[in-house]
C-alpha positions as CSV (number, residue, x, y, z in Angstrom):
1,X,236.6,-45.8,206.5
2,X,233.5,-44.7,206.0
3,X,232.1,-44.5,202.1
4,X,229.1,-42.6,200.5
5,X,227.0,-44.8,198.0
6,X,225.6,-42.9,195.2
7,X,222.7,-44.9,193.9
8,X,222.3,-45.3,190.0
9,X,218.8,-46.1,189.2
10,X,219.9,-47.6,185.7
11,X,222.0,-49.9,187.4
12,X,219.0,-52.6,188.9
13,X,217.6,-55.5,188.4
14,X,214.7,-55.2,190.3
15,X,211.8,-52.5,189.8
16,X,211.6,-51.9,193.8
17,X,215.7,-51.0,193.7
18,X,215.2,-49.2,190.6
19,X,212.4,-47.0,192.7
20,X,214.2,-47.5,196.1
21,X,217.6,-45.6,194.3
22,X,215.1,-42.7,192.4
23,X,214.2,-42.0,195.8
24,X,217.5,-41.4,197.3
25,X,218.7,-39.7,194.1
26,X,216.0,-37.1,194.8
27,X,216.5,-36.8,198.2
28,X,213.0,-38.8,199.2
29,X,215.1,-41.7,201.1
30,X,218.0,-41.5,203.4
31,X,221.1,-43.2,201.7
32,X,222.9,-45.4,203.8
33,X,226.0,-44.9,205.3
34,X,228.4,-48.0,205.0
35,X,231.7,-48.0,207.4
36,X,233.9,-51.1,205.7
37,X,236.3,-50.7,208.7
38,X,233.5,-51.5,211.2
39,X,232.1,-53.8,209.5
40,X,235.1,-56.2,209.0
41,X,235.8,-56.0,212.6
42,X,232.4,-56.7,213.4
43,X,232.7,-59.8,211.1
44,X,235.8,-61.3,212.6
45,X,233.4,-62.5,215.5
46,X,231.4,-64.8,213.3
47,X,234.5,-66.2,211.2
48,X,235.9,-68.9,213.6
49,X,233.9,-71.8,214.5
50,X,233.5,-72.8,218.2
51,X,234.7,-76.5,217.3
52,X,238.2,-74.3,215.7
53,X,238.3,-72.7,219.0
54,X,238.8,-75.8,220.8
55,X,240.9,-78.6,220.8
56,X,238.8,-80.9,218.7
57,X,239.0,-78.8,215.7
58,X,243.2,-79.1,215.6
C-alpha cells in the first residue's frame, strides 16, 4: 500500500521542515513516496532478538 504525503507547511515545528514542505508544495522538491506494506515487512527482520532466537532466551 503505497500512500502519497501532501506536505502542509503550517503544520511544522521546525523552520527547515516548514521550507523543506513549501518546496514540495510548489513542486521544487520531490515528495517521498512511503510504501507502509514494505516497510513493515522490512521491519519484521529487526524485531526479534538473536538471544529470542535461541534457546537461552526461552
Amino acid at each position: 500500500m503505497s500512500e502519497e504525503l501532501k506536505p502542509d507547511p503550517k503544520q511544522t515545528d521546525v523552520q527547515e521542515a516548514e521550507l523543506a514542505a513549501q518546496n514540495m508544495v510548489e513542486g521544487k522538491e520531490k515528495v517521498p513516496e512511503v510504501d507502509f506494506d514494505v516497510d513493515y515487512e522490512a521491519s519484521k527482520e529487526y524485531s526479534v532478538s538473536d538471544v529470542d532466537k535461541s534457546e537461552a532466551g526461552s
